[in-house]
N, C-alpha and C positions, 0 to 999 in steps of 0.2 A: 513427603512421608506421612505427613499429620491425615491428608487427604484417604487416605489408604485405612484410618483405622474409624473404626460401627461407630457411630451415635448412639443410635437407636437402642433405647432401652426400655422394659418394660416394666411396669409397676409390680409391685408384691402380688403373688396370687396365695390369697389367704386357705384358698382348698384346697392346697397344694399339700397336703399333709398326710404323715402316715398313721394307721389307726392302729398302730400297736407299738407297744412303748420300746423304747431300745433296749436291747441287754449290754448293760455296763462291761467294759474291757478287763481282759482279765488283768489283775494284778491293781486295780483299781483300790484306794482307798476311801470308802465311803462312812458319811456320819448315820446313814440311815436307810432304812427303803421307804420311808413314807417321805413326803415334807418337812423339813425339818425347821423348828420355829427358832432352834439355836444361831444364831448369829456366826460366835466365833468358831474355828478351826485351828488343828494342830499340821506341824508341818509334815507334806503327806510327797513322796515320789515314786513316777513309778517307772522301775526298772524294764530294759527292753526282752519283748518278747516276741516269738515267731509268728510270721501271718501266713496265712493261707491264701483258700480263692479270691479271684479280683472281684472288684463289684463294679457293671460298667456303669458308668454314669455319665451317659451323654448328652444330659441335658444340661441347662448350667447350673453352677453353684453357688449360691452368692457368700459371699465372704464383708462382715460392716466392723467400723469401728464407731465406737459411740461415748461420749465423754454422759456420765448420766448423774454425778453429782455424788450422788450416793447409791449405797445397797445394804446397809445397815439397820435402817428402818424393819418398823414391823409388817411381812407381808412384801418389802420390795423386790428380795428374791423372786418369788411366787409371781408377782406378776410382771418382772423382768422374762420370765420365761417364758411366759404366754405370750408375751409382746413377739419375742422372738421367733417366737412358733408361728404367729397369726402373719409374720413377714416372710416366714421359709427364709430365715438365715441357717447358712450351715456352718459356719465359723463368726462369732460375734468377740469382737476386743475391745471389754471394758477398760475407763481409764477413771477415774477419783471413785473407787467401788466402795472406801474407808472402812474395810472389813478387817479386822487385825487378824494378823497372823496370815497364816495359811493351810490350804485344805483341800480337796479335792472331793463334792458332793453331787448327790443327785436331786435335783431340784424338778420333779414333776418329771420329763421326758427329757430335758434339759442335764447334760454335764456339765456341772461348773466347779472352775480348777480356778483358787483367786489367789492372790500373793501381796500379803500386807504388812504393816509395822507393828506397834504392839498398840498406838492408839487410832481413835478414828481418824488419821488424816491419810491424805493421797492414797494407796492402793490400786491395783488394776487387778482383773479377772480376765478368763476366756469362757466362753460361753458353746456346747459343743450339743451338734443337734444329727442326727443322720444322716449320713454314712459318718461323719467323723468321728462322732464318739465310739466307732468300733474302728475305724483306723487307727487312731490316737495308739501310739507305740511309747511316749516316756513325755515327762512334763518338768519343767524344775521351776522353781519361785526363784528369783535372781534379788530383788527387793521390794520396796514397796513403789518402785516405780518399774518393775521389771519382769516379765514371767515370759516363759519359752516353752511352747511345745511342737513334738514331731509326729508327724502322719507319713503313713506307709501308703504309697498309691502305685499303681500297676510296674511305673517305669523306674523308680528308687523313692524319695523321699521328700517333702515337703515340712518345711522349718517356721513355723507362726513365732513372731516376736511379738508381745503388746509391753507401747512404752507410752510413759506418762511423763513427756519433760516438763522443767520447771518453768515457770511465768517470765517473761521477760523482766520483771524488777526482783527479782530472784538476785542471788550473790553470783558472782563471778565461780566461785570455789564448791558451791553448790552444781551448776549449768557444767562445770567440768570432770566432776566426778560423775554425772550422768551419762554424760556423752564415754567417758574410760568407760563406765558399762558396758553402754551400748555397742560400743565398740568393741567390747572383748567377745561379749557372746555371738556380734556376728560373726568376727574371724573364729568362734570356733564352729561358725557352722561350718559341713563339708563343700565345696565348692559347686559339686553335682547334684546339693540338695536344691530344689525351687525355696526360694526364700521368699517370706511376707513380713513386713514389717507397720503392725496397726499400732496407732495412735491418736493422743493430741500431744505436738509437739508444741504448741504454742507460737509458732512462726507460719511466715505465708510464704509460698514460693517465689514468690516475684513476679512479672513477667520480663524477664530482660532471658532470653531464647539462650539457655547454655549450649557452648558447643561440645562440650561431652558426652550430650544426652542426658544433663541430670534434671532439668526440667524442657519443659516441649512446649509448643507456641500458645498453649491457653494456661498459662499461669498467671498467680494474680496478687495486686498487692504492692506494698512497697517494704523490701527487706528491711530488716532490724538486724539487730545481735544476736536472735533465737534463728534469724533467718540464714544468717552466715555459717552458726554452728550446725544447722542442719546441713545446708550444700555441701558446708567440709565433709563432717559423715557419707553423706552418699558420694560423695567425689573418692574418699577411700575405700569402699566397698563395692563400688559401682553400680550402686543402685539409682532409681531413676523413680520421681513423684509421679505416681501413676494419675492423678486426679487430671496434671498438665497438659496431659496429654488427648483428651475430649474437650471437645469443644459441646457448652452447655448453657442451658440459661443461667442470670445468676441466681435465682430463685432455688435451683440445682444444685448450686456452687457455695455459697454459705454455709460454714458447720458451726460456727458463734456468731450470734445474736446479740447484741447489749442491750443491758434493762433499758436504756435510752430510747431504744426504737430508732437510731439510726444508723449506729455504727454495726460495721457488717464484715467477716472474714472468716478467710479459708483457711485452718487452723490446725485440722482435722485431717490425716492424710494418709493413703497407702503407700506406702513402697515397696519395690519389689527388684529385682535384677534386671538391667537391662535388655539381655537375653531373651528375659523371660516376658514380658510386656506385650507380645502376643497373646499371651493366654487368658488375656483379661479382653473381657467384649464391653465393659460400660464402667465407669465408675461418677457417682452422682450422688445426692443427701437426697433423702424422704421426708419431711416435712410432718409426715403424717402418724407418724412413729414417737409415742408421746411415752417417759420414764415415771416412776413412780415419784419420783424427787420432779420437781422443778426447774429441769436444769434449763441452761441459755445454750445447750451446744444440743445439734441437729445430725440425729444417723446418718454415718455416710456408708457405704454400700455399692460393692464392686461385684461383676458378675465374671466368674473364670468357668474355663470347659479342663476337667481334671477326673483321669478315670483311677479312682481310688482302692485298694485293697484290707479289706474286713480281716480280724481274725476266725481261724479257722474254728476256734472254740476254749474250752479251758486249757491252761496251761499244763503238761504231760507234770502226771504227779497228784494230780490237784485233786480230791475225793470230790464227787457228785451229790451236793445237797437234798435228800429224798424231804417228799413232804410226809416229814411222822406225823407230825399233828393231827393231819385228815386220816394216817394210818392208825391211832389210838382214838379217834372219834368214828369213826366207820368198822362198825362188825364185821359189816360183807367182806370189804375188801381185805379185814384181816383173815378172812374163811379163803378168799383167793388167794394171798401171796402165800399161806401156808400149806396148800394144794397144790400150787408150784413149786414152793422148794421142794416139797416132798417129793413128785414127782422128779424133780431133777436129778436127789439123788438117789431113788430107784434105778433111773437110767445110769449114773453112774455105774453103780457095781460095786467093787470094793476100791477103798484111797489107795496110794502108791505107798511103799512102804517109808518113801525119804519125806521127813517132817514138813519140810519146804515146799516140796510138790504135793503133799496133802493142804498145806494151809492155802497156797495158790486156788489146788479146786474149789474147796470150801468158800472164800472169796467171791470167788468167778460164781456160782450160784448162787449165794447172795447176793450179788451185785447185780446179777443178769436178770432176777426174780424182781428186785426193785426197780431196776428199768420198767419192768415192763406190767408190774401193778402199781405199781407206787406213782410213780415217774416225781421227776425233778420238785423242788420246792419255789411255786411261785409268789411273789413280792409283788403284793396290790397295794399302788401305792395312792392311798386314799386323799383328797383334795384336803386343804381343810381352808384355802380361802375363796370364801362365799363368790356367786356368781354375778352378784350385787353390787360386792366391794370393788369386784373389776371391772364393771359398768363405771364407775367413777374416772378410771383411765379414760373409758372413752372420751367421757363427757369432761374431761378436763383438755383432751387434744383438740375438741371442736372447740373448748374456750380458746385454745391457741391458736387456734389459726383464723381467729375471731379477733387477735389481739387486745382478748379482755383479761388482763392479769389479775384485776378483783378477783374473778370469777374464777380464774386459773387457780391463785391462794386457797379462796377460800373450798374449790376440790379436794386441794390439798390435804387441807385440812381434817376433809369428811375422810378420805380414804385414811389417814393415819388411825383416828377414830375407831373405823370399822375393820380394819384389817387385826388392831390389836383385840376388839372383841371376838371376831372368827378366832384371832387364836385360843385366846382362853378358853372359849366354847370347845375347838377342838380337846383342848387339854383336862377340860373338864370330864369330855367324853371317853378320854382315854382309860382317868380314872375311875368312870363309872365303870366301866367295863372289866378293870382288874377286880374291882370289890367284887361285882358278880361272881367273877371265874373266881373266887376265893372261897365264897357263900357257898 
C-alpha cells in the first residue's frame, strides 16, 4: 500500500501569490481594516451562511501546522502572515499563539481566527489565506487549546480542528480533559465532512505498523503516555497520522528541535480520516520557515487536491457600504450621482399610490444610482510594519539554519525593537492625520 502513495514534493513557491487582497466572509467579525497593533480580542462566531459558485482549484493546497511559541509580541501577527503568504499556505494551525481571548481579525491578506485563555499561556489560532478565507462557512473557539472551523468545498464540507495537547509531565487530569475535548468536538463533526485535525500533540507515532491503519510503515519514535492517548483518540474516530504515512528524510521529519542540538522528534502532526488519506499528496517540515518568537518547533506542511466553494457575496439583507467619503470630497461626482437620480426619476413618472410600493421605488433609485457612481467602499489596508523590520526574520532563519543561536537571540532581539517602533510611528501617524482633518 505504502508503495502506491507520491513522495515527491515540492518546495514553497514564494510567487505563487495573488495580487489582490481578499474580501473578508460575510458575517465575519473584524477588529479592523488596517493592521491592527491590538493584541487582545473579544469572543467572535460566525454563524452559517449560504455559498454560491464553486472555485476550482486544481492545483494543490497546502495545508501546515506550526507550533511558533508565541504571537503576542509587538509586530508578530504582521509578520506571521507574511511568512505565510511567502510559503502559499492555505490553511495554517497555530499551536502556543498566547493571545487571550478570542477574535476573529484581519491581519494584512491573512484571516486570523485565535482562541485563548484570559492570560498569555497556551492558545492556538487558524491562519486563513485564499480560497479559504472565502470558503470558511462558521468557526467556534472550543478553549485555549482548542478552535474548529468549517469550509464549504464543491462536494459538502471540510472540518479543520487545531489542538494544542499538553506536555508529557503535564497531570493525568489535565491530558484527560483534553483529550474529552477533543473527542467531543470530533464526534460532533458530520460523518460526510472530510476532517483535519493540526497540531502539536506532544507525542510521536511510533513506528510499531498499526493494523488498523492508525499509523503506516514510516512512523517514528518510541511511545510514551502522550503517545498512547493519541493512538486511543484516533482508534475511536478513525483517523489515521498522516505524516506515517511518506516515507522522508529525517531532516523532513523533525517538528522539535532541543536547545541541546541533539534530541530530535516528530511531535507535530496531521490527521485526517482514514478514507480520506488519499487527498493528501506529501506531508513533510520546512526548515526554512522561520517565526517571529524563537521557537524550537519546525512547520510541518501537507499538500491536498480539494476543489472549494466561495461565497456568492453579501448576505441577503445586508445594506452595500457606498464610499461617502470620496462622495463628500469629490464635486464632480457629486454633479454625477445627482444627474442620475434625477434622471431616474424623470423616467419614472409618477410613484404608485401604496406607501410601500412608493418607498421600494425610491430605494431602487438610490441604491441603483450609488452602484453605479458611487460604487462600494473600499478598505486599504495600510502596512505599518517596516520592510526592514522583516528583513530581520530573514536574517534570523539563515542564523538558523546556520545553527548560530547567539546570533539567532540576539535577531531576536532587533526585531522586538524595531517592530514596537514601526508601531508607535504608525500611531503617531494616525494621529497626525486626525489633528489635520480637524484643523
Amino acid at each position: 500500500m505504502a508503495s502506491r502513495i507520491s513522495t515527491m514534493v515540492s518546495a514553497p513557491d514564494p510567487t505563487n501569490q495573488s495580487n489582490h487582497p481578499p474580501t473578508p466572509p460575510s458575517g465575519v467579525l473584524m477588529t479592523g481594516v488596517t493592521q491592527s497593533p491590538s493584541r487582545d480580542g473579544v469572543t467572535s462566531r460566525i454563524v452559517g451562511r449560504k455559498t454560491g459558485s464553486a472555485t476550482d482549484l486544481r492545483r494543490k493546497t497546502r495545508i501546515a501546522t506550526w507550533n511558533v511559541m508565541s504571537l503576542a509580541g509587538t509586530g508578530y501577527q504582521v509578520a506571521i502572515a507574511r511568512e505565510v503568504a511567502r510559503l502559499n499556505l492555505g490553511i495554517t494551525g497555530i499551536t502556543e499563539a498566547r493571545i487571550p481571548g478570542s477574535d476573529c481579525r484581519r491581519v494584512e491578506d491573512v484571516l486570523m481566527l485565535h482562541s485563548g485563555g484570559e492570560q498569555h499561556i497556551n492558545g492556538v489560532a487558524m491562519l486563513l489565506r485564499p480560497p479559504f478565507d472565502k470558503a470558511l462557512i462558521s468557526w467556534q473557539p472550543i478553549s485555549d487549546r482548542l478552535l474548529t472551523a468549517t469550509f464549504a468545498h464543491r462536494h459538502g464540507r471540510l472540518t479543520v480542528i487545531v489542538a494544542y495537547a499538553p506536555t508529557e509531565p503535564a497531570e493525568d487530569h489535565t491530558k484527560e480533559r483534553f483529550y474529552d475535548q477533543l473527542s467531543a468536538v470530533t464526534q460532533s463533526v458530520p460523518p460526510h465532512n472530510i476532517l483535519v485535525v493540526l497540531g502539536d500533540f506532544n507525542a510521536v507515532s511510533g513506528n510499531l505498523i498499526s493494523n488498523c491503519g492508525i499509523v503506516g510503515p514510516f512512523g517514528s519514535g518510541s511511545p510514551n503516555d502522550n503517545s498512547d492517548r493519541l493512538l486511543t483518540y484516533c482508534g475511536m474516530h478513525d483517523l489515521t497520522i498522516l505524516g506515517s504515512w511518506f516515507r522522508r528524510l529525517d531532516i523532513h521529519r523533525w517538528t522539535w528541535l532541543s536547545h541541546d542540538g541533539v534530541t530530535r522528534k516528530e511531535i507535530d502532526h496531521v490527521l485526517t480520516r482514514q478514507r480520506d488519506r488519499g487527498l493528501f499528496k506529501s506531508c513533510r517540515t520546512y526548515r526554512g520557515a522561520e517565526a517571529p518568537a524563537n521557537t524550537d518547533h519546525v512547520l510541518l506542511a501537507s499538500d491536498m487536491r480539494l476543489t472549494l466553494q466561495k461565497a456568492r457575496g453579501r448576505k441577503p439583507g445586508c445594506p452595500t457600504p457606498f464610499d461617502t467619503a470620496r462622495l463628500i470630497q469629490d464635486t464632480d461626482l457629486q454633479q454625477q450621482y445627482s444627474v442620475m437620480v434625477e434622471n431616474k426619476f424623470d423616467c419614472l413618472g409618477t410613484l404608485p399610490d401604496d406607501v410601500d410600493s412608493s418607498w421600494d421605488s425610491f430605494c431602487s433609485i438610490i441604491q441603483s444610482s450609488a452602484d453605479a457612481v458611487i460604487g462600494p467602499k473600499k478598505n486599504i489596508r495600510k502596512p505599518w510594519l517596516s520592510s526592514e523590520t522583516f528583513d530581520v526574520i530573514e536574517r534570523k532563519a539563515e542564523a538558523r539554519r546556520q545553527n548560530n543561536n547567539a546570533e539567532r537571540k540576539r535577531l531576536h532581539g532587533i526585531f522586538k525593537a524595531k517592530a514596537k517602533a514601526d508601531r508607535e510611528a504608525y500611531l503617531k501617524r494616525i494621529t497626525d492625520e486626525v489633528m489635520l482633518e480637524r484643523c
